[in-house]
C-alpha positions in Angstrom: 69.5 56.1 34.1 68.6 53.4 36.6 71.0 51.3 38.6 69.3 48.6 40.2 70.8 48.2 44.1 71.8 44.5 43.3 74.1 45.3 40.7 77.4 47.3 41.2 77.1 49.4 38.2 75.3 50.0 34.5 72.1 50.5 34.0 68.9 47.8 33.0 65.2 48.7 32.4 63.3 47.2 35.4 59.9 46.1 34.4 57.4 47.8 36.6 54.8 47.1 33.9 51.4 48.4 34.8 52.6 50.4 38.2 52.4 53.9 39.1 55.2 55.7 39.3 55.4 58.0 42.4 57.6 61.4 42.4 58.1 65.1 43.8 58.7 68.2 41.9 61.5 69.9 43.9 59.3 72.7 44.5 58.4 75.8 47.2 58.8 74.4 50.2 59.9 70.8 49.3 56.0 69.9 50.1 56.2 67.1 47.2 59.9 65.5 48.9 57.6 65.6 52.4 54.9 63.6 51.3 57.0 61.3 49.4 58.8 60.4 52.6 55.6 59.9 54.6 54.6 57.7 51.9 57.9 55.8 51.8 57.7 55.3 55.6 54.8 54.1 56.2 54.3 51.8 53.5 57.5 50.7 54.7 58.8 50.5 50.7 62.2 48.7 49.9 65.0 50.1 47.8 65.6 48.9 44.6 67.8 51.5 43.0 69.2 54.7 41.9 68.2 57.6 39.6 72.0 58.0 38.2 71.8 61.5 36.6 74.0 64.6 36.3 71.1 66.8 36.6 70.9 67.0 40.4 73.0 68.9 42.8 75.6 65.4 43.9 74.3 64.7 47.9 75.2 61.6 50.1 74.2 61.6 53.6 72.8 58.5 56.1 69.1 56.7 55.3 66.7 59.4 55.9 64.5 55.8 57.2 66.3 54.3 59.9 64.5 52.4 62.2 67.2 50.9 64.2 71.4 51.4 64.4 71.6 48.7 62.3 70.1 50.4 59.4 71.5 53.5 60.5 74.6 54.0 58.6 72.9 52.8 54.8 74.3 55.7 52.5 71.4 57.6 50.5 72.4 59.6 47.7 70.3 62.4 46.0 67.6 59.9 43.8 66.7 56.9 44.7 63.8 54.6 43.4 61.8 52.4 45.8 58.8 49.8 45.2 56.5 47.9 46.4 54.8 45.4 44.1 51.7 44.1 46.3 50.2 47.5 45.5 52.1 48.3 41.9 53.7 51.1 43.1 56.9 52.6 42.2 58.3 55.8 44.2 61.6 58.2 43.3 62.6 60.4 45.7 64.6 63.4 44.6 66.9 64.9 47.4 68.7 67.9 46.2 67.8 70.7 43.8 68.6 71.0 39.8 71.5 72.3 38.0 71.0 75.5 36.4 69.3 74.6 32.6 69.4 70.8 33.5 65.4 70.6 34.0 64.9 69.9 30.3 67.1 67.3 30.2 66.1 65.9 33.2 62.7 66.0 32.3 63.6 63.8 28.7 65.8 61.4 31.0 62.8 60.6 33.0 60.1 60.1 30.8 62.3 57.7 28.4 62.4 55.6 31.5 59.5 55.9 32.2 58.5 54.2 28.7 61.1 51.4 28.8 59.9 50.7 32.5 56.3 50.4 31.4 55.3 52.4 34.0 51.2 52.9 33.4 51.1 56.1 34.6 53.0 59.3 36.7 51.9 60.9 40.1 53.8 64.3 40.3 53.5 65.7 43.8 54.1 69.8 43.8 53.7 73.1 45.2 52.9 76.7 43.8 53.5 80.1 45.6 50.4 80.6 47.8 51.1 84.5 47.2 50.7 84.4 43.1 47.7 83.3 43.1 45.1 84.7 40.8 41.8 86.0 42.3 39.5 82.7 41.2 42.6 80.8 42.5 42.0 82.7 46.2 38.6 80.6 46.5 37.9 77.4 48.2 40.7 74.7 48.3 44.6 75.2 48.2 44.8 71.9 46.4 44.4 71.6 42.8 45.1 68.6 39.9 46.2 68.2 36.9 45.8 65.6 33.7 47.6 65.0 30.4 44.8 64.0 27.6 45.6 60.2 28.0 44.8 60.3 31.9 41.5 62.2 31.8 40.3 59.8 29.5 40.8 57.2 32.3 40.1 58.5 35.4 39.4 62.5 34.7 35.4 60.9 36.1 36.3 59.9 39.0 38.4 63.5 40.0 34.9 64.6 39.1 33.4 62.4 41.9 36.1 63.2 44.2 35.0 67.2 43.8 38.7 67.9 42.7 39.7 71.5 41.6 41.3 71.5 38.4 44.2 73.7 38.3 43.0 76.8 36.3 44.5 78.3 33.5 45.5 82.2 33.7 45.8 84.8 31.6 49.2 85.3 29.3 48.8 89.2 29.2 46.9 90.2 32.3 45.4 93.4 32.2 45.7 93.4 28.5 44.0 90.7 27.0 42.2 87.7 28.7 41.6 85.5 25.9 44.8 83.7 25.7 44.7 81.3 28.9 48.3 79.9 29.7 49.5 77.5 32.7 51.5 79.1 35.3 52.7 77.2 37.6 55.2 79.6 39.8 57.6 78.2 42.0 56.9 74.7 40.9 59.9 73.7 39.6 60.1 70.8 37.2 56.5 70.7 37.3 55.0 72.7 34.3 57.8 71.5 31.6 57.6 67.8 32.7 53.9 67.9 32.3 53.4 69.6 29.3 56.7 67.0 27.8 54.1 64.4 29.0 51.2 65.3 27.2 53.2 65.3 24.1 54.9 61.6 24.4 51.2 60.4 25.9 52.3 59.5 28.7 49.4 59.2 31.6 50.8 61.6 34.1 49.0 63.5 36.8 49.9 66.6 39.3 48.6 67.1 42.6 50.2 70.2 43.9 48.9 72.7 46.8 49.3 76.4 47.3 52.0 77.3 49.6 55.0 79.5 51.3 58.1 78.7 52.5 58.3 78.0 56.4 57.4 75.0 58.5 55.5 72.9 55.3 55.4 69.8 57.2 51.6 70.5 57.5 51.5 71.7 54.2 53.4 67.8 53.4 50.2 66.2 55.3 47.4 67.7 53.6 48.9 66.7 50.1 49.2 63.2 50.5 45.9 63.0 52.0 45.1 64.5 48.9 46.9 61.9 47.1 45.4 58.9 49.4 41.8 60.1 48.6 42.5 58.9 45.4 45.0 56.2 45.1 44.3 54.6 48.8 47.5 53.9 49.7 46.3 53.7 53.4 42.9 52.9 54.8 42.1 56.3 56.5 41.7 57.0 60.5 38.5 58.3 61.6 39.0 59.6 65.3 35.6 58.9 67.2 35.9 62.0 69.2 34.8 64.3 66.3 34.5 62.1 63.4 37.1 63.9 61.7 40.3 62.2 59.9 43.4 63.3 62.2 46.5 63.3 59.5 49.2 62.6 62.3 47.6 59.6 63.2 47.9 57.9 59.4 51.3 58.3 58.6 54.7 57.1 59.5 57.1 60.0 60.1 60.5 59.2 58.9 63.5 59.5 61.5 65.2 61.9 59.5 62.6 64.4 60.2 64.3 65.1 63.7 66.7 67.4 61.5 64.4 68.8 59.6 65.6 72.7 61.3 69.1 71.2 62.0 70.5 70.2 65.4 69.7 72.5 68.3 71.6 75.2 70.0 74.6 73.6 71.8 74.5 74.7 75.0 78.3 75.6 75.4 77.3 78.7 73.4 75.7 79.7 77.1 
């Protein structure tokens, strides 16, 4: 349910009638949260509510987008919903991880408001282990796409323009039978469920996920939503003169809570 920020409590159906509606899969490496706060920082979006749901792990801490001590102490909880209207965009951040067996109704949560928002379509950012890949998926890019039937009918030309890698399907019984394709989506969370929910209910909803492992996937968080901006243009891109080549770093506004990404450093009484 959403609680707007200008109300104490309850819930209301915002109309964000006609925007896209922004969101991670809590997925390998968090790569989807990443790019979501990149996106949120440097479009420089403003709050406009909570994600109230018991499905998520409960989380508080201070805003993860502080730019001075004035905003510093704002309390953040674990899903919050930001806009910004002059583009039609709607963004919800997820911050913690599911309860056990809570995906599905998560997943049903979500996509009723997405209908009674009027949301015009979904942009699900993901990840899939980099080491399950099957030998076709080994090739070329590590970034791949997915639409539900109402979505390719819209814009499934223009992926085709773009030279986007659909996200192939793979065999159910490998090494027994090949015929019966499947999509296998492993450590991606939410994303396989809330997609295939989507194509059901005919609901516009796309993923843009890339192949990973678990580490340092800030970089990882950098290619995808260049990924996503090749598309959507959420940001003219930066050409750097020196080799004509578009220098990720450069384009994006990274959030002040990224200083603890790894957690605070060794204190040096332990020496």
């Amino acid at each position: 349910m959403f609680v707007p920020c200008d109300r104490g409590g309850g819930s209301a159906a915002p109309d964000f009638k006609g925007f896209t509606l922004l969101m991670p899969a809590v997925s390998v490496g968090n790569v989807g949260q990443l790019a979501i706060d990149l996106v949120i920082s440097t479009l420089d979006m403003t709050k406009v509510g909570y994600f109230y749901t018991d499905c998520l792990v409960p989380m508080v801490g201070n805003n993860p987008y502080a730019t001075a001590e004035e905003n510093s102490t704002e309390l953040s909880i674990n899903a919050e919903v930001y806009s910004l209207p002059s583009k039609k965009l709607v963004v919800l951040q997820i911050r913690s991880p599911f309860i056990k067996n809570k995906y599905r109704p998560f997943c049903e949560t979500l996509l009723s408001w997405v209908k009674s928002s009027k949301c015009a379509r979904v942009v699900l950012l993901s990840s899939s282990h980099a080491y399950q890949r099957d030998d076709e998926q080994l090739l070329g890019t590590p970034l791949r796409y997915l639409l539900t039937p109402d979505l390719e009918k819209a814009v499934g030309g223009h992926m085709k323009e773009l030279n986007w890698k659909e996200m192939e399907r793979v065999a159910a019984y490998p090494g027994i039978s090949d015929t019966e394709k499947v999509l296998h989506i492993p450590g991606g969370g939410i994303t396989k469920l809330l997609f295939t929910e989507s194509c059901s209910e005919g609901i516009q909803m796309a993923v843009l996920l890339k192949f990973c492992s678990e580490g340092d996937n800030i970089p990882d968080a950098f290619v995808l939503v260049n990924y996503l901006n090749e598309w959507l243009q959420l940001i003219k891109s930066e050409v750097s003169t020196s080799n004509n080549s578009t220098d990720p770093s450069s384009q994006w506004k990274i959030p002040s809570s990224w200083r603890l990404l790894f957690g605070n450093g060794l204190p040096p009484a332990l020496f």
